[in-house]
C-alpha positions in Angstrom: 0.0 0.0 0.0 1.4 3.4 -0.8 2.3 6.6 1.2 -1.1 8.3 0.1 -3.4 5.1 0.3 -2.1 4.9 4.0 -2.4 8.5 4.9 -6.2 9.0 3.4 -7.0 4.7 5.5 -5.7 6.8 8.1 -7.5 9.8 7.4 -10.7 7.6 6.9 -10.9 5.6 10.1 -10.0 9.4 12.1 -13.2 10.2 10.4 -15.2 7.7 11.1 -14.3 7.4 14.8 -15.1 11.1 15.2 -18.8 9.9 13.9 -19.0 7.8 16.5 -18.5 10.5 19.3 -22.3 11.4 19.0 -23.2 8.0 19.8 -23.4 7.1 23.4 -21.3 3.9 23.4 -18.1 4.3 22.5 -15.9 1.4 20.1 -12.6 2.0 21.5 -9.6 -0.2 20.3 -5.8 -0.4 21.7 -3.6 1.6 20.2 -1.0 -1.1 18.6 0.6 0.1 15.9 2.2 3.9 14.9 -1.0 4.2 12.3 -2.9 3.5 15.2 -1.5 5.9 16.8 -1.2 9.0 14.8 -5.3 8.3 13.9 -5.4 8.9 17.7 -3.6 11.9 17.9 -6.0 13.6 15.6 -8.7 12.0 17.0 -7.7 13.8 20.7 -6.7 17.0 18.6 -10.1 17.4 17.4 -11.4 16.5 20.7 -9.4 19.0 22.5 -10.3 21.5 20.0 -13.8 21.0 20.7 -13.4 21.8 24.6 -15.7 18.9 25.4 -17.6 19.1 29.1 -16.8 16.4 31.3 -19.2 13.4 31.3 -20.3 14.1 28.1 -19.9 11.6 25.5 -17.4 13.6 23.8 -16.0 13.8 27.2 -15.7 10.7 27.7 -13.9 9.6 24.6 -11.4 12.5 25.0 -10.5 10.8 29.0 -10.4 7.2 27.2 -8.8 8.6 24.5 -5.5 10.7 26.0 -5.0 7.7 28.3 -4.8 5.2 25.7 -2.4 7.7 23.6 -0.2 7.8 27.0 0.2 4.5 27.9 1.2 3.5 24.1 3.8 6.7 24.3 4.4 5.3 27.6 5.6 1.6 26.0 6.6 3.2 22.3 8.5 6.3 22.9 10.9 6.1 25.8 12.3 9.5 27.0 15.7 10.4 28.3 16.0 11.7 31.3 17.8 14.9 31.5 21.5 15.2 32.3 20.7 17.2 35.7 23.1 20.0 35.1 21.9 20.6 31.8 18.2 20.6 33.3 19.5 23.2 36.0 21.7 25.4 33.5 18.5 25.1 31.3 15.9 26.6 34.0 18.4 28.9 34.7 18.8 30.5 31.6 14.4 30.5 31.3 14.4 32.6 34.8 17.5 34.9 33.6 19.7 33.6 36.7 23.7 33.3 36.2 25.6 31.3 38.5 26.3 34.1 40.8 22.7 34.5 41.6 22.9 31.0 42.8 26.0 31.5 45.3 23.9 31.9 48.6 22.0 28.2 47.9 24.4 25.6 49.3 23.9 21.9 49.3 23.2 19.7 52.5 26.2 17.9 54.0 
């Protein structure tokens, strides 16, 4: 199957899970492959986009929805920690601090 026959599939069963959102049971499936996956990314896009209220159907699927996308991202798409003086030169430089502003903070013995 080609590039473009996968993207409009894709593009097809997004759409036809959105239908479904005005229904009031929902036909949720794992999320198993990276197809899967990106169908439910716009499927929770368009969801989040439509600022659903909670225990609404809508609602609902958006809450099944972003925890099924997280626990595949969870499994699929490790990511590495943060060398910890990188993280600390890093949120130093988003508040404007240099290392002399940090002189008066001294570690615990």
């Amino acid at each position: 199957m080609t590039q473009a026959a996968n993207l409009q599939e894709d593009s097809h069963r997004a759409a036809l899970v959105a239908c479904r959102l005005s229904q009031t049971t929902m036909d949720i499936k794992p999320i198993r492959t990276k197809t899967n996956h990106r169908a439910a990314l716009r499927l929770v896009s368009r969801l989040v986009d439509l600022d659903p209220a909670r225990g609404t159907p809508d609602g609902d699927m958006l809450d099944v929805m972003s925890t099924l996308v997280a626990a595949y991202e969870a499994k699929h798409i490790p990511i590495a920690l943060a060398d910890p003086i990188e993280a600390i030169k890093f949120r130093m430089d988003q508040r404007g601090l240099v290392p002399r502003d940090l002189q008066h903070v001294q570690a615990e013995p």
